[in-house]
One Martini backbone bead per residue (centre of mass of N, CA, C, O) as a GRO file, in nm:
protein
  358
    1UNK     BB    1   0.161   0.680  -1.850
    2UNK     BB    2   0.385   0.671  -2.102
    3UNK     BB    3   0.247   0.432  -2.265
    4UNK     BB    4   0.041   0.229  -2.376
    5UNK     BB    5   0.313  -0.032  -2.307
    6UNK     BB    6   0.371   0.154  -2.036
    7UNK     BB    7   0.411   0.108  -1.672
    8UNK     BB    8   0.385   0.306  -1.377
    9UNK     BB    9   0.489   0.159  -1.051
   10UNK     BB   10   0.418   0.195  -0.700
   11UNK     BB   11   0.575   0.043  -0.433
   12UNK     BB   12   0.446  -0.061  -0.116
   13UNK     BB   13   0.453  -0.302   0.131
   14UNK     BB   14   0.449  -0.277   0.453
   15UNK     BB   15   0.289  -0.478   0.703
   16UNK     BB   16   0.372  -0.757   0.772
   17UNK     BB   17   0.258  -0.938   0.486
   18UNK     BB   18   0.346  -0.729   0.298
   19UNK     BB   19   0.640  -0.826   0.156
   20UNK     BB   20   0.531  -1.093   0.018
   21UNK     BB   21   0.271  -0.985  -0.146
   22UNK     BB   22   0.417  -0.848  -0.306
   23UNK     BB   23   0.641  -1.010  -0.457
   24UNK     BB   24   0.445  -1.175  -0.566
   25UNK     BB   25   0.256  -0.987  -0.722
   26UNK     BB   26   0.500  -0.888  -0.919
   27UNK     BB   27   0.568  -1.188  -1.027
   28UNK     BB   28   0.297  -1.196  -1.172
   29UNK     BB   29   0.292  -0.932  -1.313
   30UNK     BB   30   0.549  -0.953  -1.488
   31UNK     BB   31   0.391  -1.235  -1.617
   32UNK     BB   32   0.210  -1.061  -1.772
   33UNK     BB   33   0.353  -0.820  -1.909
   34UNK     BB   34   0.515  -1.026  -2.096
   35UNK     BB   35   0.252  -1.136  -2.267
   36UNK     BB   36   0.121  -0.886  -2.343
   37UNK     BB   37   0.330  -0.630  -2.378
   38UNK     BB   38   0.385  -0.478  -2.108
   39UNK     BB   39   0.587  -0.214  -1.968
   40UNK     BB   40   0.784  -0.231  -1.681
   41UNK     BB   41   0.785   0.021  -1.380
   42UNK     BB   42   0.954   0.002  -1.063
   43UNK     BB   43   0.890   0.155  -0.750
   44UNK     BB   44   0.992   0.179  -0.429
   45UNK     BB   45   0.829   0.270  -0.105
   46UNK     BB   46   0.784   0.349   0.208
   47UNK     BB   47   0.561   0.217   0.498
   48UNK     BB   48   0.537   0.254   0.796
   49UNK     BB   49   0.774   0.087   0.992
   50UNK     BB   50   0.979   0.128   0.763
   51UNK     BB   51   0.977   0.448   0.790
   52UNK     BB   52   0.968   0.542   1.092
   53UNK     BB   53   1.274   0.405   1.146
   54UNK     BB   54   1.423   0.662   0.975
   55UNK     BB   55   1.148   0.938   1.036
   56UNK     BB   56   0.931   0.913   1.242
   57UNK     BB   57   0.735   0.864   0.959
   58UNK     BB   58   0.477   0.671   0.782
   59UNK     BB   59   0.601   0.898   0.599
   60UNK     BB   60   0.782   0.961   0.321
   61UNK     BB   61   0.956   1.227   0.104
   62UNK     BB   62   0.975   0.945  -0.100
   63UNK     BB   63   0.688   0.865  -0.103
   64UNK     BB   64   0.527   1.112  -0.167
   65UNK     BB   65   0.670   1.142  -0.461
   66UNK     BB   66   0.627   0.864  -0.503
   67UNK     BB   67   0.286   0.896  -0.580
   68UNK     BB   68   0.311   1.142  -0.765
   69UNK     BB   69   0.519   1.017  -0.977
   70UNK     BB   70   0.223   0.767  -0.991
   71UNK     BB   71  -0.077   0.679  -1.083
   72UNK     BB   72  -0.020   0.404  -0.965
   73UNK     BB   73  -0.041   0.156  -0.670
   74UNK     BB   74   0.093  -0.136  -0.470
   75UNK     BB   75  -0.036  -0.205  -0.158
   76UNK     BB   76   0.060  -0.296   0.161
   77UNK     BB   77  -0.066  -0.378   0.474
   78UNK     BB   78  -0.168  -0.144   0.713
   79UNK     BB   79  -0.170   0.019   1.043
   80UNK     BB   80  -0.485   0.159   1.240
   81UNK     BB   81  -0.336   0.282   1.532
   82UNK     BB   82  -0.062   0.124   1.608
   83UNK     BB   83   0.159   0.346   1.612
   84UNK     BB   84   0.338   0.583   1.720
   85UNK     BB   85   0.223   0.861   1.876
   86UNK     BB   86   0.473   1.054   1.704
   87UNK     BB   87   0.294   1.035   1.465
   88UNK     BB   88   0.194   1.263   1.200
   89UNK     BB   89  -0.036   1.078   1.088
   90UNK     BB   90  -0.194   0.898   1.322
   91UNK     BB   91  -0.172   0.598   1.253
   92UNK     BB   92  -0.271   0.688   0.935
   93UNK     BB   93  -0.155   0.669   0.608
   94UNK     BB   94  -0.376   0.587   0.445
   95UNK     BB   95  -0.567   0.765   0.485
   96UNK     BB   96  -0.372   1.026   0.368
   97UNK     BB   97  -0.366   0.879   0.068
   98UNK     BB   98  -0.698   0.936   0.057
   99UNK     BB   99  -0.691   1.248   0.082
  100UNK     BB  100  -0.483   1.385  -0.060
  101UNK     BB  101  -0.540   1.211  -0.351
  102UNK     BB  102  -0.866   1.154  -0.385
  103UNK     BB  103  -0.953   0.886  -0.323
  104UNK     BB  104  -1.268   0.835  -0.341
  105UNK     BB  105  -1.314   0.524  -0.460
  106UNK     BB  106  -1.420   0.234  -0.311
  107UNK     BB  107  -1.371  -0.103  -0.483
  108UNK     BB  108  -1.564  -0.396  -0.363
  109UNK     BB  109  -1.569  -0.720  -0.494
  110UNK     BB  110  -1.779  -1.003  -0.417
  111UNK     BB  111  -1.687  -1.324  -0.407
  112UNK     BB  112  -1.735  -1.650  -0.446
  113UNK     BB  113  -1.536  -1.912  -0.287
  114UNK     BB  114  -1.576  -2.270  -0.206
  115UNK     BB  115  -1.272  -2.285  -0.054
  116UNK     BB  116  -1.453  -2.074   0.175
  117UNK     BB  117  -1.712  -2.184   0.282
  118UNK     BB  118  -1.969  -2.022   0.210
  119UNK     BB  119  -2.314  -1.884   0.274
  120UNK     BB  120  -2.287  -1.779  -0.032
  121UNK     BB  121  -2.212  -1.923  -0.329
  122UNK     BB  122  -2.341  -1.714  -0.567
  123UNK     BB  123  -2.191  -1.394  -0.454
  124UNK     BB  124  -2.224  -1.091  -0.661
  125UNK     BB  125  -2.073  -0.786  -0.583
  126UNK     BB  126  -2.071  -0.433  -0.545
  127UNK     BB  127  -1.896  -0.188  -0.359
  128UNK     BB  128  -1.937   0.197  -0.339
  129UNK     BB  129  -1.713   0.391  -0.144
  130UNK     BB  130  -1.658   0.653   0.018
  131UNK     BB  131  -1.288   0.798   0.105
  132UNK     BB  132  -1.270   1.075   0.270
  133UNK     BB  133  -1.507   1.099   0.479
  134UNK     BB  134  -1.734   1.134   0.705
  135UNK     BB  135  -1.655   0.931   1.009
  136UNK     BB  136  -1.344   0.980   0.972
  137UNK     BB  137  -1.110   1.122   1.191
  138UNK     BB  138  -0.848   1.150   0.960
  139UNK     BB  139  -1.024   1.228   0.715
  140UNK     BB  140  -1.248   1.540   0.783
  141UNK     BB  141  -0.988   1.748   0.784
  142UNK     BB  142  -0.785   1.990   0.754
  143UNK     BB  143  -0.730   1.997   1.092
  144UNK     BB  144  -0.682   1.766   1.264
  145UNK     BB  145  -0.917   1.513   1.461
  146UNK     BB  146  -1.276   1.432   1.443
  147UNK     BB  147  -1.205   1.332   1.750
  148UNK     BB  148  -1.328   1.459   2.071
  149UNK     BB  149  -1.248   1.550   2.434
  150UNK     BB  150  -1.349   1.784   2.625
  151UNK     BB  151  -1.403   1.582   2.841
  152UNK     BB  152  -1.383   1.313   2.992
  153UNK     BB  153  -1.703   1.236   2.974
  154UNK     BB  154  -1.695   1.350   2.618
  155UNK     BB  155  -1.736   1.241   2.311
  156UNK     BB  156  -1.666   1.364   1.990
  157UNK     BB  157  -1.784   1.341   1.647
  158UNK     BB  158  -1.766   1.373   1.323
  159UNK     BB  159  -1.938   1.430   1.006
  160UNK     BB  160  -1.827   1.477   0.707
  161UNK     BB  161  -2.033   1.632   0.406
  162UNK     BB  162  -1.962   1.694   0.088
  163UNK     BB  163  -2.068   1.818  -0.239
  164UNK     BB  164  -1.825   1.768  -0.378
  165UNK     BB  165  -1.740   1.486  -0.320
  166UNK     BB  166  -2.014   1.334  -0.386
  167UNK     BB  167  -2.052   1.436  -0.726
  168UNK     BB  168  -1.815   1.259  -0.769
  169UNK     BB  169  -1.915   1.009  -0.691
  170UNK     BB  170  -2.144   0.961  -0.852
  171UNK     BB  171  -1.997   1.034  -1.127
  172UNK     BB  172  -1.840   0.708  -1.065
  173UNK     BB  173  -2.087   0.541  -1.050
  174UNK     BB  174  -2.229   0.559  -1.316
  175UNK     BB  175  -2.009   0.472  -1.467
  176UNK     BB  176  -1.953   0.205  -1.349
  177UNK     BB  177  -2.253   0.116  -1.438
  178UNK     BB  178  -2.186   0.117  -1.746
  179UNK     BB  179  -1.964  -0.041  -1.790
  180UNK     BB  180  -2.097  -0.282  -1.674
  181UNK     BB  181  -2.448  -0.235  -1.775
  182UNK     BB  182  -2.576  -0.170  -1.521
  183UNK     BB  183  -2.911  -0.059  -1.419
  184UNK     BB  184  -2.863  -0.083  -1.102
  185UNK     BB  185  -2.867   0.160  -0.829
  186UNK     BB  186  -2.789   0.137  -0.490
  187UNK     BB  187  -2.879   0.370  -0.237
  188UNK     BB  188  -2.712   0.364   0.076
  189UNK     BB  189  -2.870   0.483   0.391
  190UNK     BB  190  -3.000   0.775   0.675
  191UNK     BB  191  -3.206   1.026   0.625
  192UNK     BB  192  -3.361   1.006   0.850
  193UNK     BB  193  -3.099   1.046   1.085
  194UNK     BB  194  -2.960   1.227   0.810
  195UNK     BB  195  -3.066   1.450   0.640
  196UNK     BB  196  -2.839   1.631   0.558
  197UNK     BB  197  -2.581   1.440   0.476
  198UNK     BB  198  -2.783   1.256   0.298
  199UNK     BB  199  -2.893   1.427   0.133
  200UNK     BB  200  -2.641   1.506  -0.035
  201UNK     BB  201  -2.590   1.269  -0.144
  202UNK     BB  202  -2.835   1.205  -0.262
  203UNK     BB  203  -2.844   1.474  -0.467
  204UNK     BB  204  -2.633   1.382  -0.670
  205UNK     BB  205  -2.762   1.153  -0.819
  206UNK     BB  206  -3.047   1.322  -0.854
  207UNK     BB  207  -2.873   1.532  -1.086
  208UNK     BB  208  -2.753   1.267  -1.310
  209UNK     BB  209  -3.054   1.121  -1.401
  210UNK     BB  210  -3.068   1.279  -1.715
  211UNK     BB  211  -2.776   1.117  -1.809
  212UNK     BB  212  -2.878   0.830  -1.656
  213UNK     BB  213  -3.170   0.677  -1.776
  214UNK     BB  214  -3.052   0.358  -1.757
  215UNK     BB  215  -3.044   0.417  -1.470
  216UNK     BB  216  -3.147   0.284  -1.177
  217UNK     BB  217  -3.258   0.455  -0.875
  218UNK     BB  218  -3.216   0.281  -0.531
  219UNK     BB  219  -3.366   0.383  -0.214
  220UNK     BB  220  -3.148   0.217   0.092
  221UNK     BB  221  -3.181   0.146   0.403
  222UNK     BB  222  -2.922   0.007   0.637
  223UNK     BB  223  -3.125  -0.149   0.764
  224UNK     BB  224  -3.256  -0.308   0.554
  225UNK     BB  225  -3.041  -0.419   0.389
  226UNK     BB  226  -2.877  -0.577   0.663
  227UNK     BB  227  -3.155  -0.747   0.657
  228UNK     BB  228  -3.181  -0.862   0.338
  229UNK     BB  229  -2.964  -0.980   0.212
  230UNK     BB  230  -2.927  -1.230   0.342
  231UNK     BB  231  -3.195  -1.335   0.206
  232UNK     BB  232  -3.127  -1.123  -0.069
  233UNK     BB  233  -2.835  -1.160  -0.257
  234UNK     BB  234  -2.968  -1.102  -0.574
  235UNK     BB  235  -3.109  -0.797  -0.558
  236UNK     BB  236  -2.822  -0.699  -0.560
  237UNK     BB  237  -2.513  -0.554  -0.767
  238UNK     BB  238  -2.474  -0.219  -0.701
  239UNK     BB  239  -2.337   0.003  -0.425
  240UNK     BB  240  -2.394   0.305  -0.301
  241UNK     BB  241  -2.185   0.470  -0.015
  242UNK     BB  242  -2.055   0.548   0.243
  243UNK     BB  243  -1.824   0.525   0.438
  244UNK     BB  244  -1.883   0.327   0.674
  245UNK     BB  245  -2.088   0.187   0.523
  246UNK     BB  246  -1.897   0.064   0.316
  247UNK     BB  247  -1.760  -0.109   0.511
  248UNK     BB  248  -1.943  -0.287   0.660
  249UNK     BB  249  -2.083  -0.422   0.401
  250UNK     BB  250  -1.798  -0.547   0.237
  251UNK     BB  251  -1.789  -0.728   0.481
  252UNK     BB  252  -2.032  -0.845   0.485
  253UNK     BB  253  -1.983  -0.974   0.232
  254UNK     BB  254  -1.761  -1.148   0.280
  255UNK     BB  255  -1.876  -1.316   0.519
  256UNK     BB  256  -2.069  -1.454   0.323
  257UNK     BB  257  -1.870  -1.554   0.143
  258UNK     BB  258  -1.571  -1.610   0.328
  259UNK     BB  259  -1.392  -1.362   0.331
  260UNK     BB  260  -1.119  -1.188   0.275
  261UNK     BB  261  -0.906  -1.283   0.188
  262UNK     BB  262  -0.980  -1.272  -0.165
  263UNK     BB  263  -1.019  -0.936  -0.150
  264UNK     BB  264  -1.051  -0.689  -0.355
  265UNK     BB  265  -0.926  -0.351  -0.417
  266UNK     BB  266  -0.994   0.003  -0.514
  267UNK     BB  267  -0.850   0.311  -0.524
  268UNK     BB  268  -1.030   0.591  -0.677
  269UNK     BB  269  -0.934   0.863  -0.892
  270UNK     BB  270  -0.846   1.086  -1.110
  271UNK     BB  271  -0.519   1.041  -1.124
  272UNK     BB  272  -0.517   0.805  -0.894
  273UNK     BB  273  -0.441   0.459  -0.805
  274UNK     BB  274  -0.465   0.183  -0.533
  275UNK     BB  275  -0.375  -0.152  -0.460
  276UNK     BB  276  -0.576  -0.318  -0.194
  277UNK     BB  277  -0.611  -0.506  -0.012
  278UNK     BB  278  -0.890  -0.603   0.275
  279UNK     BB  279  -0.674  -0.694   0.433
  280UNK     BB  280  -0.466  -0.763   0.689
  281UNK     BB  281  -0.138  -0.812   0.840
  282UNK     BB  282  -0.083  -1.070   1.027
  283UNK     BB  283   0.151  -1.100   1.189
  284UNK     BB  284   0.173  -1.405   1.259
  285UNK     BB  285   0.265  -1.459   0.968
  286UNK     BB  286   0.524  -1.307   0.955
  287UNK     BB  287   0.768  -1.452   0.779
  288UNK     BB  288   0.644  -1.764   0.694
  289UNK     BB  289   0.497  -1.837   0.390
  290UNK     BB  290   0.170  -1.804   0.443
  291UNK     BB  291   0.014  -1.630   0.314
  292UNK     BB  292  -0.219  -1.488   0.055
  293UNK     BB  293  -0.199  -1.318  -0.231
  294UNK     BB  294  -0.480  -1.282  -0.413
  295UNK     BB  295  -0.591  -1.013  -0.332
  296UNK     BB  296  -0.402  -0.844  -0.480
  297UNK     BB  297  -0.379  -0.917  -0.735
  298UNK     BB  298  -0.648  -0.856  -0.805
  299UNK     BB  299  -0.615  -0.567  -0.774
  300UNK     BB  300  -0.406  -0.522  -0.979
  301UNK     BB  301  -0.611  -0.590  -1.210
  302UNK     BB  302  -0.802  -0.315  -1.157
  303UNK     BB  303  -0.541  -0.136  -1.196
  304UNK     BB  304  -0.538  -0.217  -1.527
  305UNK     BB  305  -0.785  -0.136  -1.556
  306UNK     BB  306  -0.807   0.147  -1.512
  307UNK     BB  307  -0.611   0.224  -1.730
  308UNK     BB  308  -0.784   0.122  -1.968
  309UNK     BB  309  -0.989   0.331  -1.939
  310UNK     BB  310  -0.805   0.566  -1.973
  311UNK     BB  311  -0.589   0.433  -2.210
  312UNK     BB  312  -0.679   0.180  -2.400
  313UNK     BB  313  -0.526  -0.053  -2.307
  314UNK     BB  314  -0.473  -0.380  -2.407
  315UNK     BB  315  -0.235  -0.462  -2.196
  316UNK     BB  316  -0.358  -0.427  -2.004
  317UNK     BB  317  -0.618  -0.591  -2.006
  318UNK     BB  318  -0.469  -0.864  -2.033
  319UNK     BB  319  -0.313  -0.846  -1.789
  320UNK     BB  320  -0.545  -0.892  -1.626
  321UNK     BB  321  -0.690  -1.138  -1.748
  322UNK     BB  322  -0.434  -1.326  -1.697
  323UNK     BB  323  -0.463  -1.330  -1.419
  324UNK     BB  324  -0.765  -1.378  -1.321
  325UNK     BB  325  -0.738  -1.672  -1.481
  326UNK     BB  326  -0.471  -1.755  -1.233
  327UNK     BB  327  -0.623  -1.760  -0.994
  328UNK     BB  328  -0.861  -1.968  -1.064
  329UNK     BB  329  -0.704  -2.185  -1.160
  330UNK     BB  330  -0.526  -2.270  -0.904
  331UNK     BB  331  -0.737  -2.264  -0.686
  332UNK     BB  332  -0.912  -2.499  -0.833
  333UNK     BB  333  -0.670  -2.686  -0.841
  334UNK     BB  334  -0.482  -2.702  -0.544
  335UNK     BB  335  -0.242  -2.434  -0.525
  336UNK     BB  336  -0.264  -2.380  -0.206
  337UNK     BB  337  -0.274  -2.200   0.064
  338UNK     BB  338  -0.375  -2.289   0.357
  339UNK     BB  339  -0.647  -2.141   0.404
  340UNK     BB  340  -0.738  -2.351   0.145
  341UNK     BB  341  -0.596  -2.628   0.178
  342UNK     BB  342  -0.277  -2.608   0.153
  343UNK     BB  343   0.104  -2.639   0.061
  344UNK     BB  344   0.163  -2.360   0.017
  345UNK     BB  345   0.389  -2.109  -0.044
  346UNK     BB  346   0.377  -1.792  -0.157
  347UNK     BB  347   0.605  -1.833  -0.366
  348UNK     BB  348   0.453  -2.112  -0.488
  349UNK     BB  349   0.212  -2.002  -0.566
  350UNK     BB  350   0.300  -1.817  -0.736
  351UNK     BB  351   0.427  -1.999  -0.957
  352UNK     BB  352   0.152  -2.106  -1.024
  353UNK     BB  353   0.001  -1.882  -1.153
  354UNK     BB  354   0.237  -1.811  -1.392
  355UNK     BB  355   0.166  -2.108  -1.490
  356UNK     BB  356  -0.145  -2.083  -1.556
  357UNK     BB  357  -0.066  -1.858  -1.816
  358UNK     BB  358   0.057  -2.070  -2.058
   0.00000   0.00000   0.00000
């Protein structure tokens, strides 16, 4: 971020809706922008079949440069392994991206909205998942790929947990709990059958125990939980676990709420955050302007709290305010995508959001 009131943003369209959506997302973007005044700057950079079709690879070396020389990015959704086989990523871009960059922290708030029929009309929870490690085998390898198969009827993954990774992921788990004022942090796990790994986990948060004894550390087994939550969803509002573990609950907890369409989440690390919704590519409806991108505008909302959080922008803080309180009103206002049962186009929704800034 060159100055308080100046932020320098790499965007990436993606594949399927990707397009679409960060069009829309950028165009609301610029109308926060200019109420906050904060001034934006936008880089553009290939990934996915975009970068490909150019390089033979879903990432160039044009891309990973604006990666680097931008704090923030604004990602639209790839696909995973889905990819030409002789791509150097192993079909698996994001992956890349968020070891490379050491994006270590998966931030997914979840709440319900009435116009996606929940199954839990008021859950309002937030899932802090580990995103670098784990038992994903794209990245959790120096090098090569963290499963494979000795023989042919023998397949073998790797989890791979280490004790740097935890530290950092725990002491920014306690950190956004303090921010957040919330006095309960819920650490999901599976330390019965996986002892070594999960000690090293459970190990991370019990030694920040005496800096931050105003939040309450509680140990929840992942089965306990998956099986509790949708009975007592609002006995939990913050939670952090492993990288698979976090994927799972957050979409269950999605799935509670009425679905991914509207999840925001935000990727961050120490030096770069990366904005990007919860949904995929959605191919079936790609270049039909049938999309709803309000996923991704409220992760952009994220990564501008994020920002805020870093350098005390109050245009940050202001243009997230601004997003996040013109996307509720639009869709309660019923200005919304076929999804949520209207006849806006991605681009006619953006224009709507836009004006409910005025």
């Amino acid at each position: 971020m060159a100055g308080s009131n100046e932020l320098r943003l790499a965007v990436l369209e993606g594949d399927g809706i990707g397009p679409e959506i960060t069009d829309a997302t950028i165009k609301v973007l610029q109308a926060a922008a200019r109420e906050a005044r904060l001034r934006l700057r936008i880089k553009k950079a290939p990934i996915g079949w975009q970068a490909y079709r150019k390089t033979r690879a879903t990432l160039t070396d044009m891309t990973l440069a604006a990666l680097r020389e931008h704090e923030g990015w604004i990602v639209g959704p790839t696909f995973a392994g889905e990819y030409a086989k002789d791509d150097p990523y192993r079909g698996h871009p994001n992956g890349f991206i968020r070891r490379h960059f050491k994006l270590f922290a998966n931030v997914r708030p979840v709440q319900s909205w009435p116009q996606l029929d929940p199954l839990i009309p008021d859950l309002d929870i937030t899932v802090l998942r580990e995103n670098t490690e784990g038992f994903y085998p794209d990245r959790n390898m120096a090098w090569g790929y963290g499963e494979f198969r000795p023989r042919e009827d023998v397949g073998l993954s790797l989890r791979v947990i280490t004790g740097e990774a935890c530290d950092r992921f725990a002491r920014f788990c306690l950190d956004y709990a303090l921010a957040l004022g919330e006095k309960r942090l819920a650490i999901v796990h599976k330390r019965t059958a996986l002892p070594q790994t999960e000690g090293l986990f459970i190990g991370a948060f019990d030694k920040l125990r005496d800096r931050y004894k105003g939040i309450a550390l509680e140990l929840v087994r992942i089965d306990t939980f998956s099986s509790s939550f949708p009975r007592d969803p609002h006995r939990y509002k913050l939670v952090a676990t492993t990288n698979l573990f976090g994927d799972i609950l957050s979409d269950q907890a999605s799935g509670l709420a009425g679905g991914v369409g509207l999840a925001p989440s935000l990727n961050a690390g120490i030096d770069h955050a990366m904005a990007q919704a919860v949904h995929g590519t959605a191919p079936d409806i790609a270049g039909k302007q049938k999309a709803n991108p309000s996923a991704l505008i409220l992760s952009t909302a994220m990564l501008l709290r994020w920002f805020y959080v870093r350098t005390k922008s109050r245009a940050c803080r202001d243009a997230a305010s601004l997003i996040e309180r013109a996307v509720k009103d639009t869709i309660l206002a019923g200005d919304t995508t076929p999804d949520l049962g209207g006849s806006a186009s991605t681009r006619t929704y953006a224009k709507a959001v836009v004006a409910a800034m005025k």
